[in-house]
C-alpha positions, -999 to 999 in steps of 0.1 A, spaced: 0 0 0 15 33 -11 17 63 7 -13 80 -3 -32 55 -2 -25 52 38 -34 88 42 -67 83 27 -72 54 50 -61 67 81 -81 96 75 -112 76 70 -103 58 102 -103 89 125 -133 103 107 -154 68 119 -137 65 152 -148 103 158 -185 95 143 -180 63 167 -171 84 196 -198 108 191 -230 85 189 -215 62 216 -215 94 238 -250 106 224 -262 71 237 -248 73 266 -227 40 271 -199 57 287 -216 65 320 -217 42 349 -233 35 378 -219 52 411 -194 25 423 -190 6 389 -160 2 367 -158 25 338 -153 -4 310 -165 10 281 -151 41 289 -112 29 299 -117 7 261 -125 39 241 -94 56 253 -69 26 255 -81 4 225 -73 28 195 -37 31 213 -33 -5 215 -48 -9 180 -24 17 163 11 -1 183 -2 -36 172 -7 -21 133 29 -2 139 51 -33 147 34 -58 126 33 -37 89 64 -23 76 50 -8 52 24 14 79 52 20 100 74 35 68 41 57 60 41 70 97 77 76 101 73 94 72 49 120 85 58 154 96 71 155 131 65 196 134 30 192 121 23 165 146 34 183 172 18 213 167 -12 200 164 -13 195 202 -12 233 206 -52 223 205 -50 210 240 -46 247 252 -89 244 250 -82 222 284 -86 254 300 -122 246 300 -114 223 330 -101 249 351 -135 269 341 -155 242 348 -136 234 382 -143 269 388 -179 269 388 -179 237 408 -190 215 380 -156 192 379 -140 186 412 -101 202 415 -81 163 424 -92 158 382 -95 198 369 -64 210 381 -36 186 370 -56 173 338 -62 214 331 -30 231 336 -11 205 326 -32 203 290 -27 243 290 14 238 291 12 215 266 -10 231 242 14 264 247 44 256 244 40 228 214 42 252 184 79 262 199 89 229 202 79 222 169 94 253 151 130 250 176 135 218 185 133 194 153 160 182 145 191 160 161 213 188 181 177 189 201 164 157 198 166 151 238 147 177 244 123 171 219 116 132 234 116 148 268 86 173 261 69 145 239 72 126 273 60 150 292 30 151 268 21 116 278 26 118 313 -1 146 312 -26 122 297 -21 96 313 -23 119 349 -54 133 335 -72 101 331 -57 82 361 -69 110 380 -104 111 370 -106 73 373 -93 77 410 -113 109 415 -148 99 399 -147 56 403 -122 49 433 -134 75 452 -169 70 447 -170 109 433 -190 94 399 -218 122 402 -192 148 401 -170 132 373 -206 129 354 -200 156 329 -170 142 314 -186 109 306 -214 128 284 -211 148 254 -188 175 248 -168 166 272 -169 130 271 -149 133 233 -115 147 251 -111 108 268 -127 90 243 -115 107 207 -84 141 217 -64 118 246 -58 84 226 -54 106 193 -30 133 206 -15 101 223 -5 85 195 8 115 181 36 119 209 42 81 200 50 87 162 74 118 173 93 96 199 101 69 168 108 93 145 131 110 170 147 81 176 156 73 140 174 107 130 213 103 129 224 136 118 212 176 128 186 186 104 175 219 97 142 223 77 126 255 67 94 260 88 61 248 67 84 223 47 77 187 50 106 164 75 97 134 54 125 115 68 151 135 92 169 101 93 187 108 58 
């Protein structure tokens, strides 16, 4: 499978997994009863991550297609995670409580601010430490944000106050924006990994392959 023939799949795949996302949350099958494990709610955000690693290491030909992507692009799309801001609002009005606002919004707002300099400065091998590190640091705020609404809504037996984020809009950041911008900071760490000499690519031009 060619190149642009994987970019009009995968773009087909996010579309449905978005629609999927969209009417699973208009139906409702992501809340829970107060006490009860949140299964269909840990899948949606773990299963499209566990989906795109098993597709990565078993097809050379899909892992040559997303190496080949653009590593500045990808990370400044996550410059969209600035809108977690909305946490801190809703924390605010006492809609969310703080143990899940707080980390999950400030750290989404440091993310989402600083990724378009990391992806116009540090691209590139003289800075590819530091580009891993803040891809890191990208995860670690996902994965804070949902271990702490898991702990905060389920283990704590706070459901009614984690509520909002299982319905619709909110219920898309878990289920559709965390696995997806997930995955993103996974492609950059393996393309990161792969570059051998300093690149230095004018901004808006493709990094097809910084490994050359």
């Amino acid at each position: 499978m060619n190149k642009e023939m994987y970019r009009k799949l995968t773009s087909w795949l996010i579309a449905a997994w978005f629609i999927f996302a969209l009417l699973a949350s208009s139906l409702h099958l992501f809340q829970v009863s107060p006490g009860a494990p949140p299964v269909a709610f840990g899948s949606a955000a773990l299963l499209p991550i566990i989906i795109f690693m098993a597709w990565f290491s078993v097809s050379p030909s899909f892992r040559a297609f997303v190496l080949g992507l653009n590593p500045r692009t990808l990370t400044m799309v996550q410059s969209w995670r600035i809108a977690g801001y909305v946490f801190l609002v809703l924390y605010a009005y006492g809609i969310l409580p703080g143990a899940f606002a707080m980390p999950a919004g400030w750290g989404d707002v440091a993310i989402g601010v600083t990724a378009p300099l990391i992806a116009l400065k540090l691209v590139g091998r003289s800075h590819r430490a530091g580009f891993i590190f803040w891809q890191i640091l990208g995860m670690a705020d996902l994965v804070t944000a949902l271990g702490s609404g898991v702990a905060t809504g389920f283990l704590g037996h706070n459901s009614v106050a984690m509520a909002p984020v299982t319905v619709l809009p909110l219920s898309l950041i878990p289920t559709f924006g965390v696995p997806l911008f997930f995955i993103f900071h996974i492609i950059c760490i393996a393309q990161a990994k792969q570059w051998r000499e300093s690149v230095d690519v004018p901004a808006g031009r493709p990094l097809a392959n910084p490994a050359v």
